[in-house]
PABA-764631 format. One record per residue (C-alpha): z, x, y; residue in one letter. Coordinates in steps of 0.001 Angstrom, whole numbers, padded with zeros to 6 digits. Example, Ala and Ser with C-alpha at 12.3 -4.5 7.8 and 13.67 -1.06 7.14 Angstrom:
# PABA-764631
{node {007800; 012300; -004500}; a}
{node {007140; 013670; -001060}; s}
***
This chain:
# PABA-764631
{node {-008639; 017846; 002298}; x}
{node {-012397; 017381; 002348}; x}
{node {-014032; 018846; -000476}; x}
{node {-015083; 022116; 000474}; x}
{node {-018261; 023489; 002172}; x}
{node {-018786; 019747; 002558}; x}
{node {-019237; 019368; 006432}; x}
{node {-017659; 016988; 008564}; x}
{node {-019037; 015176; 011727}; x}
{node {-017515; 015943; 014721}; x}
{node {-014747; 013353; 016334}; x}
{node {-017352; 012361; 019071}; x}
{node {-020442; 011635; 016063}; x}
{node {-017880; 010242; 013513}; x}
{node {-016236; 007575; 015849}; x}
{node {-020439; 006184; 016080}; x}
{node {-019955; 006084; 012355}; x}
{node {-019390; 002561; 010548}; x}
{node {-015045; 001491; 009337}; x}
{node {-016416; 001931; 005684}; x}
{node {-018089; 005392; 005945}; x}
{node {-015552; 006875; 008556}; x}
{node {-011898; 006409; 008438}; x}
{node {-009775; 004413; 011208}; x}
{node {-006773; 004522; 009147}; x}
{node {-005083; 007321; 007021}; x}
{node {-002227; 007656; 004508}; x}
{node {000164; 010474; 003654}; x}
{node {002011; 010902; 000457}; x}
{node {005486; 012215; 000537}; x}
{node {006942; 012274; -003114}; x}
{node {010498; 012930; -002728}; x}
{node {012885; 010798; -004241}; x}
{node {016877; 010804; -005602}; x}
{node {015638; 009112; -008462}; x}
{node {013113; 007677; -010449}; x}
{node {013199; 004446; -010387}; x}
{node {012196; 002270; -013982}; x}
{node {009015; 000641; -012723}; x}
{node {007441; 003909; -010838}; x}
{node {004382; 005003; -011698}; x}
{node {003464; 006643; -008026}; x}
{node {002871; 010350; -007720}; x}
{node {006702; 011618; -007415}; x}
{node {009215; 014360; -007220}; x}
{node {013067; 014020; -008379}; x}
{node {014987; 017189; -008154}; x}
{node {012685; 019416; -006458}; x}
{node {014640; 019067; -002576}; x}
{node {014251; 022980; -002739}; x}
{node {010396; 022370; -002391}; x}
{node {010626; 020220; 000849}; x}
{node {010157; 022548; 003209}; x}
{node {006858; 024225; 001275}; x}
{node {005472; 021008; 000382}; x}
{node {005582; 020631; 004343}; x}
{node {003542; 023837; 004866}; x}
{node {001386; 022942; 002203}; x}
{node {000872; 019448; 004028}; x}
{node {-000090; 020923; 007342}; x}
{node {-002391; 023193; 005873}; x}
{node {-004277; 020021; 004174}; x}
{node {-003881; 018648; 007348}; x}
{node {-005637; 021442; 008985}; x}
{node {-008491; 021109; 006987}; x}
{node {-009796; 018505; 009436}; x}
{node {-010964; 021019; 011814}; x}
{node {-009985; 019050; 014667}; x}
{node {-007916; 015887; 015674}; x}
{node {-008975; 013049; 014097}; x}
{node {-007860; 009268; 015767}; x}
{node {-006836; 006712; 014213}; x}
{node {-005804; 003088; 014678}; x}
{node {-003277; 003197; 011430}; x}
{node {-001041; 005667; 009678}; x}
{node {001050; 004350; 006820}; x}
{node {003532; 007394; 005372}; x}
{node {003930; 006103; 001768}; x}
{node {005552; 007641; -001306}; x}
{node {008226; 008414; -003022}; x}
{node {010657; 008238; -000475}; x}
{node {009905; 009118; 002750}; x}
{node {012772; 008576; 004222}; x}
{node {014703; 011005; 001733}; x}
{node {013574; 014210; 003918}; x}
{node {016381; 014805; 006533}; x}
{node {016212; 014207; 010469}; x}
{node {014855; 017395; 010849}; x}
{node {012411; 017329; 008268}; x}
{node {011057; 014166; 009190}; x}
{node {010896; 015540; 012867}; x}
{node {008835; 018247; 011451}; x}
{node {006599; 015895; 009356}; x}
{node {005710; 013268; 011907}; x}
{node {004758; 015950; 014418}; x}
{node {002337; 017340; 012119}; x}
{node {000727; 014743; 011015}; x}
{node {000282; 013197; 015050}; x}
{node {-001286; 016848; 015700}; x}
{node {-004170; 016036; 013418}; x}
{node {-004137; 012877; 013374}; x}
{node {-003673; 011030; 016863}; x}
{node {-002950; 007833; 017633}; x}
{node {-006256; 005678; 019037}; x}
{node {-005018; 004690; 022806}; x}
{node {-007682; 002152; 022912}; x}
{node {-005948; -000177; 020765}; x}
{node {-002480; -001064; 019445}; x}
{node {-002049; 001190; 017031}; x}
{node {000452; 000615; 013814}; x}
{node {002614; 003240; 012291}; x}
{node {004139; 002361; 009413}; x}
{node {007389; 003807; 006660}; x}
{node {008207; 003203; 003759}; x}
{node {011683; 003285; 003268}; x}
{node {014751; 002500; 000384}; x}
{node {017689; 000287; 002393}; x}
{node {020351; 003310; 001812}; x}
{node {017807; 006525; 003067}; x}
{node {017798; 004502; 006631}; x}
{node {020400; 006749; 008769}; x}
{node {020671; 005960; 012700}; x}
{node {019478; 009478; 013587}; x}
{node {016789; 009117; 011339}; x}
{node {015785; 006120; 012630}; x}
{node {015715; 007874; 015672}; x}
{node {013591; 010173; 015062}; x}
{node {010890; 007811; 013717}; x}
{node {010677; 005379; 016636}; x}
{node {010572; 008863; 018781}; x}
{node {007528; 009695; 017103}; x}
{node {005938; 006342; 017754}; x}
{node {006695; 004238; 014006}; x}
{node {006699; 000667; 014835}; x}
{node {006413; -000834; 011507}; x}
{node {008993; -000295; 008540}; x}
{node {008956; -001467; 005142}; x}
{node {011839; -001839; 002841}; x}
{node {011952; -001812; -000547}; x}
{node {014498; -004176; -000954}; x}
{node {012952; -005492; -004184}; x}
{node {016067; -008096; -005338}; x}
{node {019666; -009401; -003339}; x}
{node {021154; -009501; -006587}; x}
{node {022867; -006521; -008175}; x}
{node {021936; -007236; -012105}; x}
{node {018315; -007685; -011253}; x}
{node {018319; -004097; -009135}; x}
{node {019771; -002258; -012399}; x}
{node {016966; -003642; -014450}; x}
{node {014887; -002033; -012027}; x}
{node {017262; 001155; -011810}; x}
{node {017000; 000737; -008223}; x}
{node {019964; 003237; -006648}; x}
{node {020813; 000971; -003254}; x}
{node {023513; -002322; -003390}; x}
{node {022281; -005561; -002348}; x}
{node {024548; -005112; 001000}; x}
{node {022716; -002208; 002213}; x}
{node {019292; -004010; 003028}; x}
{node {020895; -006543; 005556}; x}
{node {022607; -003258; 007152}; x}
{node {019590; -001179; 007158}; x}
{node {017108; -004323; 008653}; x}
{node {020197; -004130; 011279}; x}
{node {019778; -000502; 011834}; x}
{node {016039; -000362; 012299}; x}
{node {015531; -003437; 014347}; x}
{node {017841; -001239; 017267}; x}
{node {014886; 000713; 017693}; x}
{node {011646; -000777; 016094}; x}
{node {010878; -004745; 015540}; x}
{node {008311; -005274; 012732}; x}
{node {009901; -005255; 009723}; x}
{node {008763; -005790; 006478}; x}
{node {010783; -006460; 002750}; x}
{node {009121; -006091; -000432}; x}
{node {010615; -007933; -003304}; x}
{node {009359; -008020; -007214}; x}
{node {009072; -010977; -009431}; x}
{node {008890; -011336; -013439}; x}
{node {011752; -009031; -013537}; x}
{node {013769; -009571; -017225}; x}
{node {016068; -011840; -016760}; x}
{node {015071; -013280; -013420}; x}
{node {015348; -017115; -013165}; x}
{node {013933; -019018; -011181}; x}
{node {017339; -019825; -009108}; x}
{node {017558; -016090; -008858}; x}
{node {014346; -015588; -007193}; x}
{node {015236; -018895; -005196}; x}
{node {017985; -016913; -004003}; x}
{node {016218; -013675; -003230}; x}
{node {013542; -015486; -000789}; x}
{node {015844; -017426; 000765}; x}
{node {017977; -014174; 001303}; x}
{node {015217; -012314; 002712}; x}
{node {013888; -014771; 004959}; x}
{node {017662; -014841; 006546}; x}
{node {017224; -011617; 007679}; x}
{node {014347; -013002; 009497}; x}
{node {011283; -010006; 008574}; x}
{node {007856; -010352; 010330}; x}
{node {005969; -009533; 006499}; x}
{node {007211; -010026; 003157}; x}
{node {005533; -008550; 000077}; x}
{node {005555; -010477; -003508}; x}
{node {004742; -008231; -006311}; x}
{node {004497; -009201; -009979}; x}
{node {006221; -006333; -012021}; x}
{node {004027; -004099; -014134}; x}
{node {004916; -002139; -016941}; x}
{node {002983; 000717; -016515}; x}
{node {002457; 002965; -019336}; x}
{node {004590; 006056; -019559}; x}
{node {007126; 004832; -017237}; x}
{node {011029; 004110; -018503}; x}
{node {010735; 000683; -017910}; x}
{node {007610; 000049; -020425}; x}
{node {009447; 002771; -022521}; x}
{node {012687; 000073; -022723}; x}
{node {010056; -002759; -023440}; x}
{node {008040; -000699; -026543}; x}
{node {011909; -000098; -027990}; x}
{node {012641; -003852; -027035}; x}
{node {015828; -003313; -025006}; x}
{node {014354; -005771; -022617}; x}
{node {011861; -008826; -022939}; x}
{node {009304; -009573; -020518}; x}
{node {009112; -013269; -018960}; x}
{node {006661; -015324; -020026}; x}
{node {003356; -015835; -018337}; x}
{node {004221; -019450; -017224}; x}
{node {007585; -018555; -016112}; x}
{node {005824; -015703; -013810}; x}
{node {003482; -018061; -012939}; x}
{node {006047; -020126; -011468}; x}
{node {008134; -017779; -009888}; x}
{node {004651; -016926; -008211}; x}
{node {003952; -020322; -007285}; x}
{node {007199; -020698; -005561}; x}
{node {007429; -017423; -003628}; x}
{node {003594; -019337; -002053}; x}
{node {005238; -022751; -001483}; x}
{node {008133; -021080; 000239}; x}
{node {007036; -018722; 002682}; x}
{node {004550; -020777; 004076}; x}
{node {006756; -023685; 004817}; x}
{node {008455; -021003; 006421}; x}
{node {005966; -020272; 008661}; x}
{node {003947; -017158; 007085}; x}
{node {000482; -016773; 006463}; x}
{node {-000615; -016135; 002861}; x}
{node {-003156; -013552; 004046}; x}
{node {-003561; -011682; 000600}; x}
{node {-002728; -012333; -003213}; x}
{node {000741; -010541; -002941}; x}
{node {001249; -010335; 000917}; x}
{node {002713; -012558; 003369}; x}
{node {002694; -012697; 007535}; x}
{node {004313; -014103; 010617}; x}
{node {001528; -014347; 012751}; x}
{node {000064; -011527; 014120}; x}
{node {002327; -009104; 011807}; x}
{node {-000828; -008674; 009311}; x}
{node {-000333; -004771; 007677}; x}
{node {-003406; -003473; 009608}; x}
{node {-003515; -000342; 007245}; x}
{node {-003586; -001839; 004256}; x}
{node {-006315; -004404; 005442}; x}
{node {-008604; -001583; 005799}; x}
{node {-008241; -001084; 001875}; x}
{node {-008826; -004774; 001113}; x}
{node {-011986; -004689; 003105}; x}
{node {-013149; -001456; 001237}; x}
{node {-013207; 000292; 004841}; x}
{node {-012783; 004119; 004948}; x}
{node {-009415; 005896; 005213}; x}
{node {-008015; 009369; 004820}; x}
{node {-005170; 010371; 002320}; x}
{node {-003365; 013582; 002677}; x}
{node {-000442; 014926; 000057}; x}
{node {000256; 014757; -003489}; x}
{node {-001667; 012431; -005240}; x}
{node {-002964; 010936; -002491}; x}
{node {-006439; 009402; -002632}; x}
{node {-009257; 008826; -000024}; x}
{node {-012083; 007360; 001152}; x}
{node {-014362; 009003; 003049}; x}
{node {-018416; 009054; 003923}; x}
{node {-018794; 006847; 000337}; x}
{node {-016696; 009488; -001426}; x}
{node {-013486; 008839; -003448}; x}
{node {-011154; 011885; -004051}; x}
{node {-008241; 012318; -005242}; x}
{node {-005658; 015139; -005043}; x}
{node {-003406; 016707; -007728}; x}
{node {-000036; 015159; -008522}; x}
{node {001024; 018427; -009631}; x}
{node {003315; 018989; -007036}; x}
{node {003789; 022890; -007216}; x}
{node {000096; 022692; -007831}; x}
{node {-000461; 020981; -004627}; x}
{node {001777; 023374; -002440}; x}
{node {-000260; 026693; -004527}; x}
{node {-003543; 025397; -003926}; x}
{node {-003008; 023953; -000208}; x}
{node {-001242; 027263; 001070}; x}
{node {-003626; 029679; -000864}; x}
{node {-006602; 027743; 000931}; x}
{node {-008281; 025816; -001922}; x}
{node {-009314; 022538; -001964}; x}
{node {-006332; 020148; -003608}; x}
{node {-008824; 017789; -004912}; x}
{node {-008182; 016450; -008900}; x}
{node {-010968; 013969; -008871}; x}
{node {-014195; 012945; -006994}; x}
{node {-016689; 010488; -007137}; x}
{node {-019600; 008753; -005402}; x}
{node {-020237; 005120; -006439}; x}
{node {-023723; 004008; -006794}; x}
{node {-024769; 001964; -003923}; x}
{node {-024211; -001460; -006133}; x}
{node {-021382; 000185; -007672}; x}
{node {-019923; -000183; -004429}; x}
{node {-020946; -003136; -003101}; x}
{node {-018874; -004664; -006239}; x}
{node {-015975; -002821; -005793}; x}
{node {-016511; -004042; -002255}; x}
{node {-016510; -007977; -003412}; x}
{node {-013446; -007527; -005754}; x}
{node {-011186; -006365; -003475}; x}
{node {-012418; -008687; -000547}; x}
{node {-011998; -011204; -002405}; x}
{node {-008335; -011002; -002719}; x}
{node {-007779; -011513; 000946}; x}
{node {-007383; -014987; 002338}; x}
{node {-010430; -015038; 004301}; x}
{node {-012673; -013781; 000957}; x}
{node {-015675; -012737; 001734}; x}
{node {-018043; -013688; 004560}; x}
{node {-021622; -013537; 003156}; x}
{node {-023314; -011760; 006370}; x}
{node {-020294; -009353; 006733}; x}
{node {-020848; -007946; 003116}; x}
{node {-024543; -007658; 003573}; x}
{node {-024665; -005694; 006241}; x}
{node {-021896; -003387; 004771}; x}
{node {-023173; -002987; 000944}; x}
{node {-026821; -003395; 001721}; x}
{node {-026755; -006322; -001049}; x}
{node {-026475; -010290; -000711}; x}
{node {-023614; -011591; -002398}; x}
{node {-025058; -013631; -004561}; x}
{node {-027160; -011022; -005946}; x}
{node {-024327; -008963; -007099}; x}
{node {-022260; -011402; -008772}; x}
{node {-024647; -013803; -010270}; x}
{node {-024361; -017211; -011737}; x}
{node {-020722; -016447; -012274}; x}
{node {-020182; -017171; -008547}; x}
{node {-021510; -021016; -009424}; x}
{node {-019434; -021553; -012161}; x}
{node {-016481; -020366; -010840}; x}
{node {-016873; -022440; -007931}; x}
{node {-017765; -025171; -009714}; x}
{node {-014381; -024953; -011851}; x}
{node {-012222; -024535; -009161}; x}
{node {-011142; -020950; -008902}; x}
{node {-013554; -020393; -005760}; x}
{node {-014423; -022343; -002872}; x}
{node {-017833; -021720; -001430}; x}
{node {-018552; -022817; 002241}; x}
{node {-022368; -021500; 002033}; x}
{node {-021028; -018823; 004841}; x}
{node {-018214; -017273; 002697}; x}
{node {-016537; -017517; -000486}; x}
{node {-012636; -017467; -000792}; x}
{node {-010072; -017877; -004288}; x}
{node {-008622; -021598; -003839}; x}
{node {-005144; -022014; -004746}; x}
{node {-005517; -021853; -008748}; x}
{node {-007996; -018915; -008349}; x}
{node {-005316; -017169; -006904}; x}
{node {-003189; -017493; -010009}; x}
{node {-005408; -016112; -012100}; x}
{node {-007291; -013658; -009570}; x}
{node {-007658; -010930; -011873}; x}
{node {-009113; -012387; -014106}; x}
{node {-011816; -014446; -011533}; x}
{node {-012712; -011068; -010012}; x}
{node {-012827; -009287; -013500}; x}
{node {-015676; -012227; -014547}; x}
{node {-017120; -011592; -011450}; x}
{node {-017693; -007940; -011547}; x}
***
């Protein structure tokens, strides 16, 4: 919800609006999940199903803060689990959120779930591709069983073949995640896992390194040293596979952990890699809106109080400087494939490229992490390795 007595353009004056001041795309946050997986550090809710049906009040009266439908070209329902609401529920949900937030006509537009493999029932299903989702991704995460109870992930490697079965009755574009650098992964093991997800033919596939975020059980088992991370080269190389594989398979490489048939690009998340605007309704969800970040509570019976009683459920806000920004702008365009195109991010920051990241720009071009075409700038092959770090001496 928009922080309050803050006014809003109307639909007709905000669609004249730029992508990075007014949103084309916007995220909702459903927490609800059986369990809590080791690795989650996301804004979340385990044992709290008794709260479902407030938390959807509570999100349609966030919702409702918008004063009037809003179109968009992407919606991307995110959590938690969104799948673990029932038919019903999810009926509910989805016809909420397409109240306020309409689907652009002009365009394709892409709708996309996340969903775990054994959450993925035919009448939910159903009800999803009823309400006009066209894109669902799995967290499939590993095929192989020993690897999934590291991650104290609750689905069998079976059910992800069944559940890409399932969806594809009613709604094509499917996408898998899978993690790498998981303790006690080898490199025949994640072998196995691309070669098993690529059978079940997806349109995207999503690599992500694992994190141990602090707090969560997983970093809790590392501090005690009941597991042992891999080692940076071994990661490295598990990384450096997942690259070589997919693209002789035919998918684009079209961001650091994210990988494409053609045409299949995530739309909504390319609006966050090219620091574009977008709205974010629910717990913990953040936004990005008229060069405003906000965030809302992760308290989740603080979110339902503070949405149903009519108060903003906004945690944190902030407005960057204008160079602020246009940094933040270069490090996460940078991470896409394409990089940066130097007349693109001047007439979106305001600032020449150059300008904002200095002679570091030179040198890292100069030792091979970027490639600089005098147009654009892009990470080569070994920047993308180390990308973090490139965009960290950047900034």
């Amino acid at each position: 919800m928009p922080v309050k007595n803050r006014p809003m353009p109307s639909a007709a004056d905000a669609a004249a609006l730029p992508p990075w001041l007014w949103p084309r795309a916007a995220y909702i946050h459903v927490p609800f999940c059986a369990h809590h997986c080791g690795y989650c550090d996301f804004a979340i809710a385990t044992g709290q199903d008794h709260l479902i049906e407030l938390y959807l009040d509570a999100l349609a009266a966030e919702l409702a803060g918008l004063g009037e439908p809003r179109p968009v070209r992407t919606i991307f329902l995110g959590g938690g689990t969104p799948t673990h609401l029932s038919a019903s529920q999810l009926e509910r949900l989805l016809s909420v959120i397409l109240r306020w937030l309409p689907l652009d006509a002009v365009e394709e537009a892409e709708f996309s779930i996340e969903c775990n493999p054994d959450t993925l029932t035919p009448d939910k299903i159903a009800v999803l591709a009823d309400h006009g989702v066209n894109r669902v991704s799995l967290g499939a995460q590993s095929f192989h069983a020993e690897l999934l109870d590291v991650l104290e992930r609750a689905h069998d490697p079976e059910e992800i073949a069944r559940a890409v079965e399932r969806v594809r009755q009613r709604i094509d574009n499917v996408s898998l995640d899978l993690i790498f650098g998981v303790p006690e992964q080898t490199e025949r093991l994640w072998r196995d896992d691309l070669a098993q997800a690529l059978a079940l033919a997806p349109d995207h596939l999503s690599t992500y390194g694992l994190t141990y975020e602090k707090g969560t059980p997983l970093w809790k088992r590392r501090r005690r040293g009941q597991i042992r991370p891999l080692d940076d080269e071994t990661e490295l190389t598990l990384y450096s596979l997942a690259i070589d594989t997919l693209e002789a398979a035919g998918f684009e490489h079209y961001e650091i952990s994210n990988f494409a048939r053609h045409g299949k690009h995530c739309r909504h998340n390319q609006v966050y890699w090219a620091n574009e605007a977008y709205f974010g309704f629910g717990m913990g969800a953040a936004r990005y809106v008229l060069g405003r970040r906000e965030l809302n509570t992760r308290d989740l019976r603080r979110y339902i109080r503070q949405a149903l009683s009519g108060e903003s459920v906004t945690w944190q806000s902030e407005e960057l400087p204008p160079e602020e920004r246009a940094r933040e702008t270069m490090a996460v365009q940078l991470r896409r494939a394409e990089g940066i195109d130097r007349s693109a991010f001047r007439t979106q920051t305001g600032y020449d490229l150059d300008a904002v990241a200095g002679a570091a720009l030179t040198l890292l071009a100069e030792q091979g992490f970027l490639a600089d075409d005098g147009s654009g700038v892009r990470l080569t092959r070994r920047g993308k390795y180390v990308s973090d770090t490139v965009i960290e001496r950047l900034l």
